[in-house]
N, C-alpha and C positions, 0 to 999 in steps of 0.2 A: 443811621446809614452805614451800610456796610465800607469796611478800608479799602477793598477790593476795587479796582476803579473798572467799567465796563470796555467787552471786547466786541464791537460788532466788522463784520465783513462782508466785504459784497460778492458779488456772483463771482466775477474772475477769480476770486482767492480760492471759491473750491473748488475750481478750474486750473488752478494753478499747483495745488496742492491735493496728489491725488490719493494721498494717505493722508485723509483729515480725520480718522479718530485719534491717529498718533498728534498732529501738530493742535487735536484739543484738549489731549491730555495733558501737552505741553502749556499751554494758554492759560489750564484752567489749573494751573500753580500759583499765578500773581492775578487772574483775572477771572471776572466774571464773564464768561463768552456766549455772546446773544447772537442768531439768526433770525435774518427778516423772512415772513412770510412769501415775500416778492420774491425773495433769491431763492428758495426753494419750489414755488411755484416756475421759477426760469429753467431752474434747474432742470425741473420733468418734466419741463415742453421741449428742451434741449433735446432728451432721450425722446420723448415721443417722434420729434421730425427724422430722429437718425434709426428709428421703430419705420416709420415711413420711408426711407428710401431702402428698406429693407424687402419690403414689400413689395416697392415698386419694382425693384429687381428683380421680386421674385415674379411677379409679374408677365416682365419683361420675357423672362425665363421660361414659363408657361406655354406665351405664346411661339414662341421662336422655336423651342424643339417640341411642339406638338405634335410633328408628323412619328415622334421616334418615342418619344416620353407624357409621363401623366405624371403632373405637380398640383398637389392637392395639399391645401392649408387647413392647418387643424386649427389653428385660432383666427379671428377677424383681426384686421386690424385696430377697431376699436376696444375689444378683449384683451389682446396685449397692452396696451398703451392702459388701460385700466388697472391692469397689472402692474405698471411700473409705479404708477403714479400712489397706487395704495401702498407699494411696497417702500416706496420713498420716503413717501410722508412719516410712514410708522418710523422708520430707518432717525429720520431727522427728529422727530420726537422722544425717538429713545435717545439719542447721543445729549439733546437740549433739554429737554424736559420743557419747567413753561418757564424755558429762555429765548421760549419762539415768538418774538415780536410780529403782531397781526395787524391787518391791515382792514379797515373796514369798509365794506365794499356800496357804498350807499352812493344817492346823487348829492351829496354834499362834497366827497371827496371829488367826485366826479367835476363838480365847477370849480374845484382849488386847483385843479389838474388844468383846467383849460385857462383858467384865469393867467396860469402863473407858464401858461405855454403862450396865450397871447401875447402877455407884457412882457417876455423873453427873463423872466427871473430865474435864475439859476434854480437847480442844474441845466437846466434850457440856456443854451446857448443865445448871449447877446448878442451877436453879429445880423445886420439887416440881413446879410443873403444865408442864413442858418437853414435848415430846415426844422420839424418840431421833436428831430430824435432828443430822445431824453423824459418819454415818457413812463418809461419802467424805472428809471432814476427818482425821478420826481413823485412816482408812486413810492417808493423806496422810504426818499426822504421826509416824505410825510407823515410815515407810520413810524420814523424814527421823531420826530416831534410831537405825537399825538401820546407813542408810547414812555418818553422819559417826561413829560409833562408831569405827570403825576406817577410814574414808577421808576425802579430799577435807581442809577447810583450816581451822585453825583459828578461825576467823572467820565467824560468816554472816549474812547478810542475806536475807530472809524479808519477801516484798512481799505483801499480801494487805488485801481488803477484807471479807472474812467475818468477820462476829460471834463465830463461836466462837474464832477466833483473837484479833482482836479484844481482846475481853473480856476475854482472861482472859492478857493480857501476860507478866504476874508469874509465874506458876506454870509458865507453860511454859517462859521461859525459867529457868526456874530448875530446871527440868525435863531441860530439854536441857544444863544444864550436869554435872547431876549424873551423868546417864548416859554423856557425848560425853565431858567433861571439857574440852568446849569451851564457847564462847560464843555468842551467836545473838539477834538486836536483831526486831522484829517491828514490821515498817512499813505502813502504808497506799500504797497503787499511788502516789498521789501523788510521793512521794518518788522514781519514775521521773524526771516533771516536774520536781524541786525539784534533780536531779542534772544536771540539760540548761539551768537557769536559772544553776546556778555554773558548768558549762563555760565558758558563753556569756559569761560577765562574766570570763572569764581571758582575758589578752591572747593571739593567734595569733598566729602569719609562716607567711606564704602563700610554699611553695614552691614556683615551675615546675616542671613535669614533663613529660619529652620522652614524647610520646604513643607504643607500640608502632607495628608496621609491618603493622594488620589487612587487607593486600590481599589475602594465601594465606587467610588465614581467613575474609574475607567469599566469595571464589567458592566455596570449600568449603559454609561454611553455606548459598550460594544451589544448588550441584548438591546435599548429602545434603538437605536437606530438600525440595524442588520436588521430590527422584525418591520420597519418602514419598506424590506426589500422582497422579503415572502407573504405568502399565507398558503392556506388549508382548505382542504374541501375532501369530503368524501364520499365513495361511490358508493355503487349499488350496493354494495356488501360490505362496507362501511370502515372500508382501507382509504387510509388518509393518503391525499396525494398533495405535496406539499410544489409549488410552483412559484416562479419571478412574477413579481406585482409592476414589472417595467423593467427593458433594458435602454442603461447608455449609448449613446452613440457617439460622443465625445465628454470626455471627463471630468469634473466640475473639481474646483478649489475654493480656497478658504473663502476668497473675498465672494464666489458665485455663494458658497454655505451663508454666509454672512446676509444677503439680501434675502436668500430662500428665509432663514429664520425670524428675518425681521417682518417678513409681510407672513407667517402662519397662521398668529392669532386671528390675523382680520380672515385670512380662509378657512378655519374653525369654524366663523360665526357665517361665513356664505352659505356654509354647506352645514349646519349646526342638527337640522335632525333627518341629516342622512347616515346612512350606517357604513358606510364605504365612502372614499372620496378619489375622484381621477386620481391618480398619479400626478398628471401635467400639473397640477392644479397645486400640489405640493411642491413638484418640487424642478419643474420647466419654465426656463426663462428665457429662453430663447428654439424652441424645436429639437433640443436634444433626446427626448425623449421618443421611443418606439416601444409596442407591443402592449400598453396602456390596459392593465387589468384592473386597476383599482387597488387604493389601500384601506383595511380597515378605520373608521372613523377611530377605534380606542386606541388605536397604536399612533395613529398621529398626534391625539391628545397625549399620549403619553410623553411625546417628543416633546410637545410645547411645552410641559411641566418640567421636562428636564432643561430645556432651555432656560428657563426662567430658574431655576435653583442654579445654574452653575452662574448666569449671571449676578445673582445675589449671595453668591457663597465664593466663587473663584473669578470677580471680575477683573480682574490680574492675569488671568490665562482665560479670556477669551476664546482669542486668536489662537493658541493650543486647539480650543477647544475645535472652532471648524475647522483646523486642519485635521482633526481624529474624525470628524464627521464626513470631509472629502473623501475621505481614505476611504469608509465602508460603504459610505454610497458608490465608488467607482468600481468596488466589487462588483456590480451590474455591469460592467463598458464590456459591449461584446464592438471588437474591431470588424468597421463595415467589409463585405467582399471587395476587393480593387483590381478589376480584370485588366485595367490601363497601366503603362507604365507607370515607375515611382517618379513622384515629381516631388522638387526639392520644398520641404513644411514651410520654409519662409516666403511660399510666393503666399500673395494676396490669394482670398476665394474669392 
């Protein structure tokens, strides 16, 4: 059994922590850090409801200046929220690998779930006038007993700010000892913070480090990603006219590059023997996108291969990296016409 003793968390901590590859880089020094299936399934139903009032806004919007304007949606709403959800999942399986605790979705768990909602067992609230919240909890905790039963480390750490866990400390973990045969401490998120306050007070030595030789890789990142922005076609007479494959309408950054790249491969294989692939479909995550001509299928595979070697050769500079890839995709942002006065960029849209 590994020394390493496990780190699992529940939904609020990555609600609460909105730079969670940094605080797992951090984790995954003294710990082995697990995510449940449940909490990343919550997670993309989070984004899909605020997908939805997106919508309904726009909605909203359609009808109310219909006599002056035309609002037309390029994607369904079900297209998007498909979209997030592929893009998530991948997102979460690249940060975990298979530190992703699953949950088995049968009528077995199904009657563990209502048994232990009946008889008020924790995380399900004991109090007679309770109601039966606590059942994404109780999903939760099941899969953390089903899964250290027989895997993962003798040891676990359990960060969570929910009441039903909460509460009722004692029993669970006394719970989980009897079933796992292991052990399990039930902490508030806090104790993230209280484990970055003892780093911090151990002494360091700062060691030099002779920086890689990023010359072959920076012209690479600047020719595969700028050719994600053009292509070619020639006329009658067989003069090449070279044209945008898409322009911006507001400007993307590391952390929008960062989801673009996580969900490509699974759009590779959507669109796997077609020759061209929308634009939107590369590289729109919310409507910024206009003028949609298509990009070569070989150029976007090319991206993903590059994606995939600087991951595995410079996973240290990432985050470099989609800030160099925001940079040349915002080459495209042509600034929309604004015949209205300036209005000040911090109000709300």
């Amino acid at each position: 059994m590994a020394d390493k003793k496990a780190f699992v968390f529940d939904t609020n901590f990555i609600i609460q922590n909105k730079e969670l590859d940094e605080a797992l880089n951090k984790l995954k020094e003294k710990f082995t850090v697990y995510i449940t299936q449940v909490s990343i399934d919550e997670r993309i139903a989070q984004e899909c409801r605020d997908v939805q009032k997106d919508f309904d806004e726009a909605e909203l919007c359609k009808t109310k200046f219909i006599h002056f304007a035309t609002i037309e949606f390029k994607k369904s709403f079900e297209e998007e929220c498909e979209f997030y959800q592929t893009g998530m999942q991948a997102k979460y399986e690249e940060y975990f690998g298979d530190k992703v605790i699953p949950l088995k979705k049968d009528g077995e768990v199904l009657s563990t779930v209502i048994d232990r909602a009946n008889k008020r067992i924790p995380p399900f609230s004991s109090a007679k006038d309770a109601s039966d919240k606590g059942f994404k909890d109780c999903l939760l905790w099941i899969s953390l007993l089903e899964y250290f039963k027989s895997n993962g480390e003798s040891e676990v750490v359990f960060v969570t700010d929910d009441g039903g866990f909460k509460n009722n400390v004692a029993f669970l973990c006394e719970e989980f000892n009897k079933i796992t045969e292991k052990t399990i401490v039930i902490k508030p998120n806090s104790y993230y913070n209280e484990l970055l306050e003892l780093e911090k007070s151990e002494p360091t030595v700062k060691i030099s480090e002779v920086l890689p030789d990023f010359s072959k890789i920076r012209e690479e990142i600047e020719e595969v990603i700028d050719a994600l922005r053009w292509n070619v076609n020639e006329d009658y007479f067989g003069n090449e006219n070279w044209y945008n494959t898409f322009v911006l309408q507001k400007e993307v950054d590391s952390s929008y590059m960062e989801i673009v790249f996580s969900g490509l491969k699974s759009t590779i294989n959507d669109h796997i023997f077609e020759c061209s692939i929308p634009a939107f479909r590369v590289l729109d995550l919310d409507g910024r996108l206009a003028d949609d001509k298509g990009i070569p299928m070989k150029n976007v595979e090319a991206t993903l291969r590059l994606y995939e070697d600087v991951l595995k050769k410079y996973p240290d500079y990432i985050e470099q990296f989609y800030n160099a890839t925001a940079v040349i995709i915002n080459r495209s942002y042509k600034a929309p016409i604004n015949t209205f006065e300036d209005v000040d960029d911090d109000l709300p849209f």
